[in-house]
N, C-alpha and C positions, 0 to 999 in steps of 0.2 A: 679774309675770314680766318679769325684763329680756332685751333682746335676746339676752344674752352665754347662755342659757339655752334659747336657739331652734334646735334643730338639725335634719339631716333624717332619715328624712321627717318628715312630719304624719299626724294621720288621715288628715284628708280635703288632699289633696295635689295638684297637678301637675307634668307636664314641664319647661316652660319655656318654649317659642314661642308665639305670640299669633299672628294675621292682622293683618298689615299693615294701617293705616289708609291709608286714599285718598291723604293729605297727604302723607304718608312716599311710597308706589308715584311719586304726582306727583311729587315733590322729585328722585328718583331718576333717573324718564327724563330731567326737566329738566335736570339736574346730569351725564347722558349724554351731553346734546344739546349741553353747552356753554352750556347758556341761565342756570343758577346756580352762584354759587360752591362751594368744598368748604367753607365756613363757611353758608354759606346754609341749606346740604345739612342741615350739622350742626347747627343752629338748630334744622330743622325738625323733625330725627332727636329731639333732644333732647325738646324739647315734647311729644311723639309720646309720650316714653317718661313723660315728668313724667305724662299720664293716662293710661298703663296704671298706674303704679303706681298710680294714684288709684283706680283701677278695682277691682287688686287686692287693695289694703287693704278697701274696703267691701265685695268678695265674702269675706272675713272669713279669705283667705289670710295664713298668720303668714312663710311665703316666700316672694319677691319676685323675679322677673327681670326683664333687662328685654326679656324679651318676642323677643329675637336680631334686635332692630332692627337692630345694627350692620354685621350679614351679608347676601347673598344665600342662602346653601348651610348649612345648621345643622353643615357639618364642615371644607367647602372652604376659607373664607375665613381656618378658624384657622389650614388647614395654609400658606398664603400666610404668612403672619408668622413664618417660618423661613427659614434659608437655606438651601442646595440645592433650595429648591423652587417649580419654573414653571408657570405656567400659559397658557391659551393659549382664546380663544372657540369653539364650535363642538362639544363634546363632548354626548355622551349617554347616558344607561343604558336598555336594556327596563327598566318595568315591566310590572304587569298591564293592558294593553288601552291601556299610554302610554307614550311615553318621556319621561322624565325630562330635560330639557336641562340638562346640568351640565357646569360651566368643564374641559377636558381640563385633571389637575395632574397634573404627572411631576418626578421629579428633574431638578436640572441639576447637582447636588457633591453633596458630603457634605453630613445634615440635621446643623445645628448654630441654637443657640438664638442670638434675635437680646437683645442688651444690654435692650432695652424690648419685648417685645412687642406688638401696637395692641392689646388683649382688655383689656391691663391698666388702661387710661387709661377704656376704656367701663365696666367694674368699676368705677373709683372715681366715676363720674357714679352708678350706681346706689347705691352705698352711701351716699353723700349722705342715701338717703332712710331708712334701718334707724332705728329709733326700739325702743321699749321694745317689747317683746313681736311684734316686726318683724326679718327679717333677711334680706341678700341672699346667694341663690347666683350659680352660676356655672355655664353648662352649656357641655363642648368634648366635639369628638372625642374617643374614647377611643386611648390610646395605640395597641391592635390595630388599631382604623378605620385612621389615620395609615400601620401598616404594612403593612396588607394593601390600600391603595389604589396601591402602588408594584409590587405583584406582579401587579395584573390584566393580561390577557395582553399589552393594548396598552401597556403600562408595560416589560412584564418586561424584554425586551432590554437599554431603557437604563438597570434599575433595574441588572441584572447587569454594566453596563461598570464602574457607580461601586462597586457592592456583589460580592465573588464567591462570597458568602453571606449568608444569611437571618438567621446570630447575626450579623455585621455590623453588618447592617442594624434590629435590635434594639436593639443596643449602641446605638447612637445615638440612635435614636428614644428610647429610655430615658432618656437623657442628657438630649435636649433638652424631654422631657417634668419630668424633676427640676427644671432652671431654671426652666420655667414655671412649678411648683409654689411655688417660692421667691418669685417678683417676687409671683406672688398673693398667697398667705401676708403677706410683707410688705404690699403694699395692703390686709391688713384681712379678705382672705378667711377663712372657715372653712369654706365649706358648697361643696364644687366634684363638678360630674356630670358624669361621663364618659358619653355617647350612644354607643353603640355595635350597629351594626348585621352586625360579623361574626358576632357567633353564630347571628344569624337567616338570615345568608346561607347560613350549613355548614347546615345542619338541611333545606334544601332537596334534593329529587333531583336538579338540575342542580351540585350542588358538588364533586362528587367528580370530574368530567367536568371542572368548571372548572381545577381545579387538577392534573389528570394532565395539562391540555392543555402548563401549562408545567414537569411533570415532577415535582410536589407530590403528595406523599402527605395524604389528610386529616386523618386522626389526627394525622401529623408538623405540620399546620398548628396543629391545635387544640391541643397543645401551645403552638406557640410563640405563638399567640393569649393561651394565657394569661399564661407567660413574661415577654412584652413589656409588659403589662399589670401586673403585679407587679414587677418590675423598675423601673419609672417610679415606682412608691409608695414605695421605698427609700428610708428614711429619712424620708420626710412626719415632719411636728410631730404630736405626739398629738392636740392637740384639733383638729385638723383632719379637718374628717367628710368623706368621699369614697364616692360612691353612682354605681351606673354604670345606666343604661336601655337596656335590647335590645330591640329589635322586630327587624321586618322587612323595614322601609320603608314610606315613609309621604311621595308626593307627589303632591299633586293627587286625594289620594281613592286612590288605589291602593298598591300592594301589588310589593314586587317577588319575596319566595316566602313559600313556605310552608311547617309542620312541627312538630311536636311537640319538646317541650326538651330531649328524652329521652337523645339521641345526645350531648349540650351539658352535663348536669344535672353529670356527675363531673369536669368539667374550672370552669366559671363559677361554679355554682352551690354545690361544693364546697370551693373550693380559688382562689378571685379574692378579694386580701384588700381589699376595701370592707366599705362597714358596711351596704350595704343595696341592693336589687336592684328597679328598678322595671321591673317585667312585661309582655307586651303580653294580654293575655288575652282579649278585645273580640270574639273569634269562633272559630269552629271549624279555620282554621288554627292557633288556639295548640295545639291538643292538650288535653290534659286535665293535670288538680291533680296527679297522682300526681308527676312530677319531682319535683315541691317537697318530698317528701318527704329529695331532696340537697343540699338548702341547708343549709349549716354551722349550726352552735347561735348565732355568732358572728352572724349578719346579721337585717335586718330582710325583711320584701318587701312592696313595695308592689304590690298588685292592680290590673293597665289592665284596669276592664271597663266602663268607660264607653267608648265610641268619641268618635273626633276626624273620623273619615272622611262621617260623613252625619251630618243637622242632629237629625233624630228622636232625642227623650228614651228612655232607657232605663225598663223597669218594675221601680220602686222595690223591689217584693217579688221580682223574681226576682234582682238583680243582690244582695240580701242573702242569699237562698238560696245564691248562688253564693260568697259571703265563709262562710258556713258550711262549705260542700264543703271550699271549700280549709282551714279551718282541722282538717279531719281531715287534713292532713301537718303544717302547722306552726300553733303554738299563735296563737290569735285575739290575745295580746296581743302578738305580732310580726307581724300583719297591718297593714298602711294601705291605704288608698284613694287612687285618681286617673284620670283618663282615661289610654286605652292608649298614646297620643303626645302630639306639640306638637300644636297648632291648624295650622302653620305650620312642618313644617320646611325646606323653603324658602320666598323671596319670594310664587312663585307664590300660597301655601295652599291649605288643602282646601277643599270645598264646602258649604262653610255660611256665614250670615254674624254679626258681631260677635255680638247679640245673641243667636242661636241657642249659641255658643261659651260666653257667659255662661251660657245657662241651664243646659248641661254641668258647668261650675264648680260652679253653684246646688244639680246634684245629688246633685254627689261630698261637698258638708258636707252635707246633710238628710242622707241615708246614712247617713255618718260619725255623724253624732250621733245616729242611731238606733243604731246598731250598736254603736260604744265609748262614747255616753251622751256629757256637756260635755265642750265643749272642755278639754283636759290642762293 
């Protein structure tokens, strides 16, 4: 099986982020402090990354990232690699029983793509590594994240001086998501995942309150949630595979809501043209199988019922009990397997450590290969 034949998902499959190694978290503050160079930085970034891949080829993963070494924020640091967009230290979101410490980003112009984006350069460190029956993704923000990070309420003001509407503000984010598509494409990409955590956010009881506050119908969001998200795909290359992953949040072990996919299922799940939908499923905020019943004939889904949140292994027989359930809405051989997030989708990580994360991995392929039989 050659590379060129590796697409997503897999059975047994993951997110993308890893837990930061010690060496990397050091290099970092060092390189904060003024005490290393941004090559020092980058040395270490690198090496970092040369054994996770190492790591991940022998847990017998056929996709590769690298891990979102190059980031702090698994959305923020992409949206930085644009223009009209600032950011500023000192920000935070509620989660559950935490806040989240994240960079405040707001517009400062119109979003327009930059000639090189930085995502692209750390892409081609990873692709170095693709070999036969080996291939690298890509995991970003998903277009909607990007646009609905400009409408929250401490944005809104300044997003409405530059934007005096929301299809504006689409239009562009569209635009500058097409060029992104392009520079990857050309570096070699095939396999890129959009993360995106607006649909987990609507699905909440606080959503609808969030966005009356600044004059937002939810329905009219979810709409253009989807919109902007499809609009940014126009045109992609055929063989170019695009898979988007929704949770709910996921930092430091927490959660920032909760909901069933229900209210979400006839807008993402019907009607988002990707090829494949990875799930969060890991507990009783997901709701139940029955949405899936509205995923297009067109897509795949990959089932998050391993957790990333706590170190304890899941029971082997119920978490295939539960690949059964679901495959009364869509057929088992459009089913995959993975844990419900990153390890890591920020710096911080969640609460486990390296090796407990491996054994995570360990139990999404036994799984898999019990349930869809050898590897494909």
């Amino acid at each position: 099986m050659t590379k060129q034949n590796i697409t997503a998902p897999q059975r047994a499959d993951h997110v993308g982020s890893y837990l930061r190694p010690s060496c990397l978290k050091e290099a970092r503050a060092q390189y904060a402090e003024g005490r290393i160079t941004a090559q020092q930085l980058e040395d270490v970034k690198h090496e970092a990354i040369r054994q996770l891949v190492k790591r991940q080829k022998e847990a017998g993963l056929r996709i590769i990232s690298d891990g979102e070494y190059n980031r702090a924020y698994w959305h923020l640091d992409f949206m930085w690699g644009f223009d009209g967009v600032g950011h500023s230290k000192g920000g935070g979101v509620p989660f559950h029983g935490e806040t989240a410490a994240l960079d405040n980003t707001f517009l400062v112009g119109r979003i327009a793509p930059k000639p090189h984006h930085p995502f692209i350069d750390d892409f081609r460190f990873l692709r170095q590594f693709e070999e036969e029956g080996i291939r690298a993704k890509l995991t970003v923000p998903s277009p909607a994240q990007f646009f609905q990070q400009f409408l929250i309420p401490q944005n809104f003001l300044a997003t409405r001086r530059i934007y005096p509407t929301n299809e504006e503000l689409i239009d562009d984010v569209a635009h500058a998501y097409q060029d992104f598509i392009r520079q990857f494409y050309d570096a070699g990409g095939r396999i890129l995942q959009f993360d995106d955590c607006t649909w987990g956010a609507v699905v909440g009881d606080a959503a609808e309150l969030r966005y009356k506050a600044v004059g937002l119908a939810l329905d009219t969001i979810k709409e253009q949630l989807l919109t902007v998200n499809n609009k940014a795909l126009e045109g992609r290359p055929s063989d170019l595979t695009v898979t988007t992953h929704i949770c709910r949040g996921n930092y430091h072990s927490t959660y920032f809501t909760s909901g069933p996919y229900d209210s979400v299922a006839d807008y993402v799940f019907a009607r988002e043209n990707v090829d494949a939908l990875y799930l969060e499923y890991d507990d009783e905020r997901s709701g139940s199988f029955e949405a899936l019943a509205k995923v297009s004939k067109d897509k795949k889904v990959v089932l998050g019922l391993i957790t990333t949140k706590t170190p304890e292994l899941e029971d082997k027989e119920t978490i295939i009990s539960r690949i059964r359930e679901a495959s009364q809405y869509i057929p088992l051989e459009r089913l995959y397997l993975s844990p419900q997030c990153g390890f890591a989708s920020c710096e911080i990580g969640n609460k486990l450590t390296e090796d407990e994360q491996w054994a995570k991995i360990a139990l999404v392929q036994d799984i898999a290969r019990e349930v869809w039989g050898e590897r494909e």
